[in-house]
NUMARRO-851626 format. One line per 4 residues: their letters; for each residue x, y, z of N, C-alpha, C, O. Coordinates in steps of 0.05 Angstrom, whole numbers, plus 5000, padded with zeros to 4 digits. Layout:
<atoms>
a) X/Y/Z/X/Y/Z/X/Y/Z/X/Y/Z | ...
</atoms>
This chain:
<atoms>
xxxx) 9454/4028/3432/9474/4018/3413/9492/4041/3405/9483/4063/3400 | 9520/4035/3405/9539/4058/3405/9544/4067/3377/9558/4087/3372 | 9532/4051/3358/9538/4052/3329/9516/4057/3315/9519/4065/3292 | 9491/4054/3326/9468/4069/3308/9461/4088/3310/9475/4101/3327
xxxx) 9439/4104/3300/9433/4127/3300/9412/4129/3322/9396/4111/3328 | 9415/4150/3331/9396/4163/3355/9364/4162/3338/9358/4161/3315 | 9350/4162/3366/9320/4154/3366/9310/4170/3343/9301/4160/3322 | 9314/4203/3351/9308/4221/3348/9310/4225/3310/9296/4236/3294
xxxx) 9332/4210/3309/9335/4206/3274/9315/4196/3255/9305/4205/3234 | 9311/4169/3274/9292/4153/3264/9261/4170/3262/9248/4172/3241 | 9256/4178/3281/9234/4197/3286/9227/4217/3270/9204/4224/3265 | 9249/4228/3260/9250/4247/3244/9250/4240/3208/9237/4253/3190
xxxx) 9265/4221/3206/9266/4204/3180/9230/4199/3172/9220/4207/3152 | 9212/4181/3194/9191/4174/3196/9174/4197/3186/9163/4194/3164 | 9171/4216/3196/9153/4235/3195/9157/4251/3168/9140/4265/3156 | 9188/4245/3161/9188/4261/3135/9182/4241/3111/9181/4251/3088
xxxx) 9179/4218/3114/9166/4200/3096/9190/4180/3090/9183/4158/3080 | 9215/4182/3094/9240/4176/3092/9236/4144/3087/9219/4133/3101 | 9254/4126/3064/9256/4099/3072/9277/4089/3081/9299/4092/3071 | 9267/4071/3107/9303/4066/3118/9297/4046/3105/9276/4035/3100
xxxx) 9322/4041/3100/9337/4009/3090/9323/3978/3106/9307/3960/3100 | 9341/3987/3129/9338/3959/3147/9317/3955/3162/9319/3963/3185 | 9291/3943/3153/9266/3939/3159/9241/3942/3141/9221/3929/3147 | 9242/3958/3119/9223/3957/3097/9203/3982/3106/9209/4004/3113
xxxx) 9176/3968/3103/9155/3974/3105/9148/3969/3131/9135/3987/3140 | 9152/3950/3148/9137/3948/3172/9165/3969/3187/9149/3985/3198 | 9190/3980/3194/9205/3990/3197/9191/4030/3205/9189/4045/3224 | 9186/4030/3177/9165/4056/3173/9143/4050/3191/9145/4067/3209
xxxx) 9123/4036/3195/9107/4036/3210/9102/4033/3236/9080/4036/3248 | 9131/4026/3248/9131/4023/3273/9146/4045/3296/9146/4049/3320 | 9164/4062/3262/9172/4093/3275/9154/4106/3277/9155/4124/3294 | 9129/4099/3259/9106/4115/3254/9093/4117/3278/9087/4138/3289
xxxx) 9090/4103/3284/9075/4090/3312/9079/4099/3340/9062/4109/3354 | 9113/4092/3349/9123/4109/3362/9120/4141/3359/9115/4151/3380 | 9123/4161/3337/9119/4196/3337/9094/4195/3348/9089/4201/3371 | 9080/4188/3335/9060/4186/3348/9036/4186/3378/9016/4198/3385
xxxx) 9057/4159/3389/9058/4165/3421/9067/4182/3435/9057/4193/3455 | 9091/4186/3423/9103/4210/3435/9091/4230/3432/9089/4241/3454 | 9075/4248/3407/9059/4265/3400/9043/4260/3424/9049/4275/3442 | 9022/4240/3429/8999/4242/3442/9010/4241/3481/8993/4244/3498
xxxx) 9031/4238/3486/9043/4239/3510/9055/4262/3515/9051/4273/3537 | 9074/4274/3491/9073/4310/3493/9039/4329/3502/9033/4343/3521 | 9027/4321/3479/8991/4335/3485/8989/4334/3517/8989/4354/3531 | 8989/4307/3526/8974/4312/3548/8969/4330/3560/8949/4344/3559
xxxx) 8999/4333/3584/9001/4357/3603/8982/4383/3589/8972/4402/3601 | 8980/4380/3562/8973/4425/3561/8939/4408/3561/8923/4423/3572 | 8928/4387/3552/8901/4380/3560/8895/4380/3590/8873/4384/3599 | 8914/4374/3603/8912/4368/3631/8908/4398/3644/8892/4407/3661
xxxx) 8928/4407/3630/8937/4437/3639/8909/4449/3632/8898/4455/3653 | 8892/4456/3605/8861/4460/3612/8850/4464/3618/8837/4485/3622 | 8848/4430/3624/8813/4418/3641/8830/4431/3674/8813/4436/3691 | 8858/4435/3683/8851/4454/3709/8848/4474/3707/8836/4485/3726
xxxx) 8857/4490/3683/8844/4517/3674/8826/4525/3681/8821/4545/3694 | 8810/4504/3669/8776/4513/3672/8766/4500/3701/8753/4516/3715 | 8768/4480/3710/8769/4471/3739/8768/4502/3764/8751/4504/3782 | 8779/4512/3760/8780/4533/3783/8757/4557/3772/8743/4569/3787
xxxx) 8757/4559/3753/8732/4590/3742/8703/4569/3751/8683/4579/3762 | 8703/4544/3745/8678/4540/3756/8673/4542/3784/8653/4553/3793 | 8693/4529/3801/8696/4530/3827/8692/4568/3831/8674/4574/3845 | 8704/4584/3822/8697/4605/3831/8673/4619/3821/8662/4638/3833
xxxx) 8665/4611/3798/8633/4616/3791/8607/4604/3824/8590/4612/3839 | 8619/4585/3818/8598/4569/3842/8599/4588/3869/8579/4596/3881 | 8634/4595/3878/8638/4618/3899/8611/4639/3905/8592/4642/3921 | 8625/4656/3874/8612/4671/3869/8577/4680/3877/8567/4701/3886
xxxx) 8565/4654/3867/8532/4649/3869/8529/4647/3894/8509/4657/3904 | 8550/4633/3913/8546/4626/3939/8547/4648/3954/8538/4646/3977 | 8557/4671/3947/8561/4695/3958/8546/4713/3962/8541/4729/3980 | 8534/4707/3932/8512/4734/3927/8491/4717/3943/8474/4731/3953
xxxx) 8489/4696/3945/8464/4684/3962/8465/4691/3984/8447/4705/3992 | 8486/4684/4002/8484/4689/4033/8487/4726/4031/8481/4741/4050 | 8493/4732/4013/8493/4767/4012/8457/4774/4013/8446/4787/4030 | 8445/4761/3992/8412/4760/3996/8397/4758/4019/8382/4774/4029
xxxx) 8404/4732/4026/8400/4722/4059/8398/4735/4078/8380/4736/4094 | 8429/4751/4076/8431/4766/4097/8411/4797/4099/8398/4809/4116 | 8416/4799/4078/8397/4826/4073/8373/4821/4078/8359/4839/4087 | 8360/4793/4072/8336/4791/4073/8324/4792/4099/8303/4803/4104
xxxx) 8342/4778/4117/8346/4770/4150/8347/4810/4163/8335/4821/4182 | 8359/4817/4153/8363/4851/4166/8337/4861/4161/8321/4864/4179 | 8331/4866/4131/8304/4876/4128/8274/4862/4148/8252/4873/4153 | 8279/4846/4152/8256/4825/4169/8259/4841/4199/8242/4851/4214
xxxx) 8298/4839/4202/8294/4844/4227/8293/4880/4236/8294/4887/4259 | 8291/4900/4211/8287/4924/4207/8253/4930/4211/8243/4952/4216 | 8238/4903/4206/8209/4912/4206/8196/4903/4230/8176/4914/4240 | 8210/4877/4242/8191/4873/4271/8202/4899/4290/8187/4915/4302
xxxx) 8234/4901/4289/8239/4935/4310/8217/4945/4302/8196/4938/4313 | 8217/4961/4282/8193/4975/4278/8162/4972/4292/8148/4989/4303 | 8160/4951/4289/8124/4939/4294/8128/4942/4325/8112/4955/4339 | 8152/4926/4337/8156/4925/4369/8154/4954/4374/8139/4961/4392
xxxx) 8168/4975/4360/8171/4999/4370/8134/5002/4366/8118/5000/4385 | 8129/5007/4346/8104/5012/4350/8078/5009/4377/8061/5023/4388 | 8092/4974/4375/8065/4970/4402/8073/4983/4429/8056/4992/4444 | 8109/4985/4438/8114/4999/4451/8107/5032/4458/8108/5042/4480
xxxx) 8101/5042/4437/8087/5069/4426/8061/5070/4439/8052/5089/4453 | 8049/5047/4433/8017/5052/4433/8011/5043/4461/7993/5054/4473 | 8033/5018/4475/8023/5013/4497/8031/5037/4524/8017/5040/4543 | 8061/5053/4517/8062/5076/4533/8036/5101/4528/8033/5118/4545
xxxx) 8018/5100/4502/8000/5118/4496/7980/5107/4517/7975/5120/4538 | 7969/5083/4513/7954/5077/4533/7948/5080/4560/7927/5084/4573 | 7987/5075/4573/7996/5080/4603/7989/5105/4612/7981/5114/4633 | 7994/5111/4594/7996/5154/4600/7960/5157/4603/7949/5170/4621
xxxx) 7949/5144/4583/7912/5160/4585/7902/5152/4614/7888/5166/4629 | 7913/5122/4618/7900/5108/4642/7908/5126/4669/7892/5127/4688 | 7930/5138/4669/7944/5152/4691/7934/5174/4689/7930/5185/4710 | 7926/5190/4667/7909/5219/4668/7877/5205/4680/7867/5213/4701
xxxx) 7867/5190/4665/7843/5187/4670/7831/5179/4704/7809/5183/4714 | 7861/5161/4720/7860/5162/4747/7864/5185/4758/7858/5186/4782 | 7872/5205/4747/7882/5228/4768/7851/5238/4762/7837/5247/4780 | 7846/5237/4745/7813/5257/4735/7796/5240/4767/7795/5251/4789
xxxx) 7788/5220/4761/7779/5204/4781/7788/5208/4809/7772/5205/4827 | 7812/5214/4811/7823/5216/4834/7810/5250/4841/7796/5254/4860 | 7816/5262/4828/7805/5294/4826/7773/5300/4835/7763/5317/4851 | 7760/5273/4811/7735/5277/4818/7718/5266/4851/7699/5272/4865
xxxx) 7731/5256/4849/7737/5245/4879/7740/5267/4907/7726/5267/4927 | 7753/5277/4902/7761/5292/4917/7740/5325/4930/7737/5339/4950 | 7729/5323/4895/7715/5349/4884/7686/5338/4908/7676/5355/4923 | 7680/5319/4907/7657/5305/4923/7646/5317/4937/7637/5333/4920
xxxx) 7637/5326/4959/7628/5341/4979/7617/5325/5002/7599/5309/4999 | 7625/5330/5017/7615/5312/5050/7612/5331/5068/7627/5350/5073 | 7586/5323/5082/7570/5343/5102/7574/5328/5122/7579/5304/5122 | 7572/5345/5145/7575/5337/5178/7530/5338/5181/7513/5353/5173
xxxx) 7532/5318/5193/7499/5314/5203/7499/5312/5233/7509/5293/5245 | 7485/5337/5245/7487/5349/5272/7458/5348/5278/7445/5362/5263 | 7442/5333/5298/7419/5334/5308/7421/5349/5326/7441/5345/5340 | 7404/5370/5333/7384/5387/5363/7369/5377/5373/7348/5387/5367
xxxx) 7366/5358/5388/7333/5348/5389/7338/5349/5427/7358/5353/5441 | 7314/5344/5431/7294/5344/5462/7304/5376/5474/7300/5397/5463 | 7316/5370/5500/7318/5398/5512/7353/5398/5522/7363/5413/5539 | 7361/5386/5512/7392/5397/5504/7392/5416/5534/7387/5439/5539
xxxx) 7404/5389/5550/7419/5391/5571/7449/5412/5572/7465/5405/5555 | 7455/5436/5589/7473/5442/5588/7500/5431/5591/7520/5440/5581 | 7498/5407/5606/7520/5399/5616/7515/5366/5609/7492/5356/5610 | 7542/5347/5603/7542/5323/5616/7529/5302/5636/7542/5297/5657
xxxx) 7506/5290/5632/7494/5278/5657/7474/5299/5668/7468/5295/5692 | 7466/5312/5660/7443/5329/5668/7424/5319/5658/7423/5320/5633 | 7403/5306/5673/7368/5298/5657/7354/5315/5635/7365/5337/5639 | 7338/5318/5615/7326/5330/5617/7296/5329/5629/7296/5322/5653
xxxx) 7278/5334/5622/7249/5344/5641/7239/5306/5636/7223/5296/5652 | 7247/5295/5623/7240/5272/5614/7255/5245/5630/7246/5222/5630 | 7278/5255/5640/7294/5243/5660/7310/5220/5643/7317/5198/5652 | 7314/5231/5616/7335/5216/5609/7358/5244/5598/7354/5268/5593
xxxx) 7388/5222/5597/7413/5238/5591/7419/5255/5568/7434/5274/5565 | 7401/5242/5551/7400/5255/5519/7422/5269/5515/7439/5270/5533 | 7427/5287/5477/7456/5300/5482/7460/5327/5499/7441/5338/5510 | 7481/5334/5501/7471/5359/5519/7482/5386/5503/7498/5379/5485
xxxx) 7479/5402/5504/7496/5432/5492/7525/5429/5485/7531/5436/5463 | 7539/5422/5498/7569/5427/5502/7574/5407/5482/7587/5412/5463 | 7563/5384/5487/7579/5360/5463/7567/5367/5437/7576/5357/5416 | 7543/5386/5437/7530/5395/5412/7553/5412/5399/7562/5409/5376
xxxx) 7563/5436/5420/7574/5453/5401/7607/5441/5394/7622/5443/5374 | 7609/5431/5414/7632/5411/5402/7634/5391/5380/7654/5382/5370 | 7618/5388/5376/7614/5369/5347/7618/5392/5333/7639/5397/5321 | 7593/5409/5333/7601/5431/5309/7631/5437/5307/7644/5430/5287
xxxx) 7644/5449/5330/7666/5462/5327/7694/5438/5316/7717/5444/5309 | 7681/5408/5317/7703/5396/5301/7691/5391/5275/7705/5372/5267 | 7676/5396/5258/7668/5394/5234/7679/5421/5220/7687/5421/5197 | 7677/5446/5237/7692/5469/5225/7715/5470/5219/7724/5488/5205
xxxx) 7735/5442/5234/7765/5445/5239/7761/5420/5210/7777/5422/5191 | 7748/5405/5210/7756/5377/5191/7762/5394/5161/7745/5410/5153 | 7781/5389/5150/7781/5404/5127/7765/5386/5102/7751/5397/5085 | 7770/5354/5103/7746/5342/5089/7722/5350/5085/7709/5347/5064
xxxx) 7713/5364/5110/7681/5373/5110/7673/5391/5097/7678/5411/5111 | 7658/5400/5068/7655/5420/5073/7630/5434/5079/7628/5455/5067 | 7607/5427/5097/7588/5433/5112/7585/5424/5136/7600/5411/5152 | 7559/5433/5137/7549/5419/5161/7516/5427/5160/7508/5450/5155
xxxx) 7500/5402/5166/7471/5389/5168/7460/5398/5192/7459/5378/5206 | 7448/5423/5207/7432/5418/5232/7403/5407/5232/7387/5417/5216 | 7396/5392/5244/7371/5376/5250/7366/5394/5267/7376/5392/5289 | 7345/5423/5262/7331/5431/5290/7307/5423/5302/7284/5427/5295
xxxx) 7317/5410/5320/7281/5391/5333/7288/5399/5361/7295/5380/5374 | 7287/5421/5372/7292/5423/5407/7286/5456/5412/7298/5475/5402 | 7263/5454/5431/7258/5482/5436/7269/5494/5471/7262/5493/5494 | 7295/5507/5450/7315/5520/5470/7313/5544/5482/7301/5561/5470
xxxx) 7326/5550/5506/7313/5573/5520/7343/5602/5508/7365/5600/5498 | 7333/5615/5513/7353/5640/5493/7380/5638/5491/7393/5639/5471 | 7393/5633/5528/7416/5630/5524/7435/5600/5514/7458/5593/5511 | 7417/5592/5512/7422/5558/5499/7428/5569/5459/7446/5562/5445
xxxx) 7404/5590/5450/7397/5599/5428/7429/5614/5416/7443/5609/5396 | 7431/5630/5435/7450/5645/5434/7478/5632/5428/7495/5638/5411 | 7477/5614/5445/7511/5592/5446/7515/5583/5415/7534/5587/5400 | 7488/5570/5412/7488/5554/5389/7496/5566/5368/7511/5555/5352
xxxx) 7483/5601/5365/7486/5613/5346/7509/5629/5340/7513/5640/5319 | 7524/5629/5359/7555/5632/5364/7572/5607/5355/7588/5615/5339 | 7574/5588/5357/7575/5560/5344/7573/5572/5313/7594/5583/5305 | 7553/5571/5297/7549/5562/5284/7565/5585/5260/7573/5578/5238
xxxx) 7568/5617/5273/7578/5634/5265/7617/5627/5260/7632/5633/5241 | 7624/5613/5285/7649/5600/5282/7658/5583/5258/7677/5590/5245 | 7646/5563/5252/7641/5545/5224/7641/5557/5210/7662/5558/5197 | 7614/5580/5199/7615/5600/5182/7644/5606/5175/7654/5599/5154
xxxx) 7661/5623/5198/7683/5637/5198/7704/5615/5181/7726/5623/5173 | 7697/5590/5177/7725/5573/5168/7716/5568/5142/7727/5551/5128 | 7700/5582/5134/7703/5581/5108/7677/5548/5096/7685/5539/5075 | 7654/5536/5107/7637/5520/5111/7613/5533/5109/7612/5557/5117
xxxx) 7586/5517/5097/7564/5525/5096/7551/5498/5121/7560/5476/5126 | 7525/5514/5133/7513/5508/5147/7490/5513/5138/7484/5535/5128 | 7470/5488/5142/7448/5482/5127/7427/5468/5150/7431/5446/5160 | 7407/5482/5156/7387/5474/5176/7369/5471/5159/7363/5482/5137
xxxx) 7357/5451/5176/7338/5428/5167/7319/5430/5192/7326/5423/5214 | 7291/5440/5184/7270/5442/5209/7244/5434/5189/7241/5441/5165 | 7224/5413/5213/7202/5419/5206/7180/5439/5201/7161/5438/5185 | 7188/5462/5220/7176/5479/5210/7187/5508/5225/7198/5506/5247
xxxx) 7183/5529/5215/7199/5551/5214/7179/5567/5239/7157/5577/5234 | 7188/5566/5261/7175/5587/5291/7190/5579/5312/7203/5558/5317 | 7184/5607/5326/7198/5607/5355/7226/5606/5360/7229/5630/5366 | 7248/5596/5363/7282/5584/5369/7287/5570/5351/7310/5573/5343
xxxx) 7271/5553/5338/7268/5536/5322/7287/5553/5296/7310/5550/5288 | 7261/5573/5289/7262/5593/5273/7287/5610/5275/7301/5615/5255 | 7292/5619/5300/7318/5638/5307/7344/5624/5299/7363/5635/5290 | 7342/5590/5305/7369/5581/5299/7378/5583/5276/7400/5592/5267
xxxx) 7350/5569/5259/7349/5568/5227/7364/5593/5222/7388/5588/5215 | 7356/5625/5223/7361/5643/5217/7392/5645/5205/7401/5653/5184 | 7403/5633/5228/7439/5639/5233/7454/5626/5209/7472/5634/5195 | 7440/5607/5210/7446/5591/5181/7458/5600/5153/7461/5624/5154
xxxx) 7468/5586/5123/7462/5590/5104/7441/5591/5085/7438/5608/5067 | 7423/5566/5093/7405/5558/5083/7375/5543/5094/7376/5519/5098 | 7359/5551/5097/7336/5535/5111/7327/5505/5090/7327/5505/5065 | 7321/5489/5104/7316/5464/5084/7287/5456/5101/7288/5448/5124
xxxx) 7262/5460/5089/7240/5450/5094/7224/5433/5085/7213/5440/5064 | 7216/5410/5095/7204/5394/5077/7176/5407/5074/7163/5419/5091 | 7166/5400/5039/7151/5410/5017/7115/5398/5041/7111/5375/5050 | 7101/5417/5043/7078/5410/5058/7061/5401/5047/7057/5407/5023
x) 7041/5380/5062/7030/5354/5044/7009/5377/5039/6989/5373/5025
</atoms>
């Protein structure tokens, strides 16, 4: 209306208690009514404005907790995985301690092994033919001299060996005595013990024994 007064008049009249003319009492109460709305429609926005105020500090409170949690987590997850390394390193520790004793303890074995001693066992027996195919008085081939001292002379060369066993059971004539005992001085020379074994100590028997390291007699009943 081009001829009355602006809202804002009325509004203002109202609040200051003012009586307009044209309308009375219900007039007043319906400007009243209107400041009013308007009052509570001004409020809003800064209530609105607020409740998002506070809207975001909780959202970042909640952040917050969620942070320090997976921060816990994680720590808790490292420390776990700081103690099996450890334990793994450990058994790795103990199972290379183990590898290592088992590999000393084979070489010991292997050592002791080695330390062993193995004898050459050489029989003399009947009348020890000079040669190959020669009878003796008995008319059989039996061994003869030559393959005798040849055995010896490869037990002197075997470096495994380190002796040698004569069985003297054969009563030989001197120069048979003599061979043998040249033989047996050769072995000697490589650094080998030679160990005769007789029933009983006389005659060639006796002479071979001599050449020997050691006589071995069995104990008489």
């Amino acid at each position: 209306m081009a001829g009355g007064p602006a809202p804002s008049e009325y509004l203002g009249a109202a609040a200051s208690g003012a009586l307009i003319q044209d309308g009375g009492f219900e007039m007043r109460e319906f400007f009243l009514g209107m400041w009013l709305a308007i009052a509570l429609v001004a409020s809003g926005p800064a209530a609105r404005l607020t409740a998002d105020d506070d809207a975001p500090k909780e959202e970042k409170s909640e952040k917050v907790e969620k942070a320090d949690e997976e921060k816990a987590n994680a720590e808790a997850k490292a420390k776990k995985a700081a103690v099996e390394a450890e334990e793994a390193k450990a058994v790795a520790k103990e199972k290379a301690k183990e590898k290592t004793k088992a590999k000393a303890d084979d070489k010991k074995e292997a050592k002791a092994e080695s330390k062993k001693v193995r004898l050459a066992y050489i029989a003399i027996e009947g009348e020890l033919p000079e040669s190959p195919g020669e009878m003796s008085l008995f008319g059989d081939l039996g061994i003869d001299l030559r393959k005798t001292m040849a055995r010896l002379e490869k037990a002197g060369d075997d470096k495994a060996i380190a002796g040698v066993i004569l069985q003297i059971d054969s009563m030989m004539g001197r120069g048979k005595l003599n061979e043998l005992r040249d033989s047996i001085k050769r072995v000697q020379s490589k650094g080998k013990k030679v160990y005769a074994l007789v029933e009983s100590a006389m005659g060639p028997q006796y002479e071979l024994a001599a050449a020997c390291d050691e006589i071995i007699m069995p104990e008489s009943g």
